[in-house]
C-alpha positions as CSV (number, residue, x, y, z in Angstrom):
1,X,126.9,73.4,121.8
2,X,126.2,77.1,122.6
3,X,125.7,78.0,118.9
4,X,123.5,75.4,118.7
5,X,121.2,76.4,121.5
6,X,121.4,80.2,120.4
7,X,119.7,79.4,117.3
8,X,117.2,77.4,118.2
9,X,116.3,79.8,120.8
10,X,116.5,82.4,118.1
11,X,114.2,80.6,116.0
12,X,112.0,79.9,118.6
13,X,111.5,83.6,119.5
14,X,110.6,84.3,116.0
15,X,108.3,81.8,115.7
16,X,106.8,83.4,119.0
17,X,106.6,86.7,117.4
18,X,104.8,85.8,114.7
19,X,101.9,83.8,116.8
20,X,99.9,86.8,118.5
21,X,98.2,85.7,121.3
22,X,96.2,83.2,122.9
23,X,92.5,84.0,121.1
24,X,92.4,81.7,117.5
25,X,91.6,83.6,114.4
26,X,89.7,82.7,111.7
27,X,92.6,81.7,109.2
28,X,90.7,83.3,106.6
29,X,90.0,86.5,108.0
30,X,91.3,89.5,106.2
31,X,91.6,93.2,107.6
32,X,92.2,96.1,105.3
33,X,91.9,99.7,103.8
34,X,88.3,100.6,102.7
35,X,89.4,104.1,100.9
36,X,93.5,104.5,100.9
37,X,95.9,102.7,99.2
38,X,99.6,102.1,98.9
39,X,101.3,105.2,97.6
40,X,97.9,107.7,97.4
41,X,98.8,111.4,98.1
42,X,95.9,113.0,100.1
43,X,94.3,116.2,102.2
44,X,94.5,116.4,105.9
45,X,92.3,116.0,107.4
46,X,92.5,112.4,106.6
47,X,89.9,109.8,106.5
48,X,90.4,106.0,107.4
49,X,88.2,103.6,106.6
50,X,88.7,100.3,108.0
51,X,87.3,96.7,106.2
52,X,87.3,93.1,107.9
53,X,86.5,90.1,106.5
54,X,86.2,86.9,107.9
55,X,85.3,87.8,111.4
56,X,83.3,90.6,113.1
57,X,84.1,93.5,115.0
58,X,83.0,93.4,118.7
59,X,83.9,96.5,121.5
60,X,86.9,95.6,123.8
61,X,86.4,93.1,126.7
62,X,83.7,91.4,124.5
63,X,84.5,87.7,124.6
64,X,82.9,86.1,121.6
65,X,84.4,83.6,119.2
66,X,85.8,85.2,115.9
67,X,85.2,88.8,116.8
68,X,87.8,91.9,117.6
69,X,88.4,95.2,117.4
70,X,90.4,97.6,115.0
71,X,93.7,99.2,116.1
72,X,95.7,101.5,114.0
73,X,99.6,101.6,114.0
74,X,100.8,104.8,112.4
75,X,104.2,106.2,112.0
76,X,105.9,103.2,113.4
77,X,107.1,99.6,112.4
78,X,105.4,96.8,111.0
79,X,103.6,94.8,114.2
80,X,105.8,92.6,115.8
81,X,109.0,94.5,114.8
82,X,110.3,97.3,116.2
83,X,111.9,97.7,120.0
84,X,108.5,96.8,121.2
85,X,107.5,94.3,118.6
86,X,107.6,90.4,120.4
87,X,105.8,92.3,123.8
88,X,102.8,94.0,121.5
89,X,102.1,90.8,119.9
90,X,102.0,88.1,123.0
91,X,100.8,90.9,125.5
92,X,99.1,93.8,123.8
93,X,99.0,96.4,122.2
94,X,100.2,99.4,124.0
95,X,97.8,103.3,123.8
96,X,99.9,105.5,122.9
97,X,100.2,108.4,119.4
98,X,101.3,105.4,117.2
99,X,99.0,102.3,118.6
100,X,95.5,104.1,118.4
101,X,92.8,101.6,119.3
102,X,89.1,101.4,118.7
103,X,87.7,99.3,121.1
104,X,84.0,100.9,120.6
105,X,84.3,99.1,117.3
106,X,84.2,101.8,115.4
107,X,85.6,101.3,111.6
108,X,86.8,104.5,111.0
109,X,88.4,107.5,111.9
110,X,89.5,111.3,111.0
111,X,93.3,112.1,111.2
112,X,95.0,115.5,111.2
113,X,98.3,114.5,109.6
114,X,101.1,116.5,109.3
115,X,102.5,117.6,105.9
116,X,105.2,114.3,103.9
117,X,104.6,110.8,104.7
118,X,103.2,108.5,106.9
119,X,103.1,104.6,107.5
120,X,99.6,102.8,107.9
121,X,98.9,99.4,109.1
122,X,95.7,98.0,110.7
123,X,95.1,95.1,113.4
124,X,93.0,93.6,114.7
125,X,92.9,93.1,118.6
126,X,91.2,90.2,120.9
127,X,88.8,92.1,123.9
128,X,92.4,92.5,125.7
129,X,94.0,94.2,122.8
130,X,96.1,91.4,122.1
131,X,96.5,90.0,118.5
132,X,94.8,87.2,117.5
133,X,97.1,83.9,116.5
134,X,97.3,84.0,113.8
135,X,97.2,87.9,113.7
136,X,95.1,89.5,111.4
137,X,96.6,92.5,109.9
138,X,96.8,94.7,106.9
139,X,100.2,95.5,104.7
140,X,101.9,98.6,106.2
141,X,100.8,101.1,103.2
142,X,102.6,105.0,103.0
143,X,100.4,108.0,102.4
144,X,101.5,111.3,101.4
145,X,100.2,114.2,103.0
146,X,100.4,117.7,101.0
């Protein structure tokens, strides 16, 4: 019976992961890369761009229905994995040099990047800085810095 229970409490953890937080998303909604794709080689410093469709992008701590703001996750894994992953998705994203939030709502920002690669991946954050369920987030794209 033990087996039995340590896989449905596996699978329910998963399915916890992948559920962000308590503030609904538009199932439609769609956050993304304005000006960098998958793969592009590029100067430092570094523009970002960020797009959203599907919802609109509010400071943090505003409270209004289909709104959030933009976080970047850079250098790190894919949200939700990771040895922080499950707590960053049900409780918030933590500040730190690979969660680097924009709750002023701004949609862009200038990196100095070192020289090789880094990992990319936008979401977007409820006015805690939690995820929204469903989370709203780009593909995890690689840029090379020369």
């Amino acid at each position: 019976m033990k087996p039995l229970f340590a896989i449905a409490a596996l699978c329910l953890s998963v399915g916890f992961a992948h559920a962000g937080g308590e503030t609904p998303s538009n199932p439609d909604a769609k956050v993304y890369f304005v000006n960098l794709s998958d793969g592009d080689t590029v100067q430092s410093p570094v523009t970002v761009v960020f797009g959203l469709s599907g919802m609109g992008v509010a400071p943090a701590g505003t409270e209004k229905e289909n709104t959030g703001h933009h976080h970047l996750l850079l250098d790190r894994p894919p949200l939700g994995e990771g040895e922080d992953g499950a707590d960053e998705l049900a409780n918030g994203l933590p500040a730190d040099d690979h969660h680097m939030h924009f709750g002023g709502g701004q949609t862009e920002v200038t990196l100095d990047l070192s020289p090789g690669q880094h990992t990319l991946q936008l979401v977007l954050g409820d006015a805690g800085h939690v995820p929204h369920s469903p989370p709203i987030l780009s593909e995890v794209i690689t840029v090379t810095v020369e």
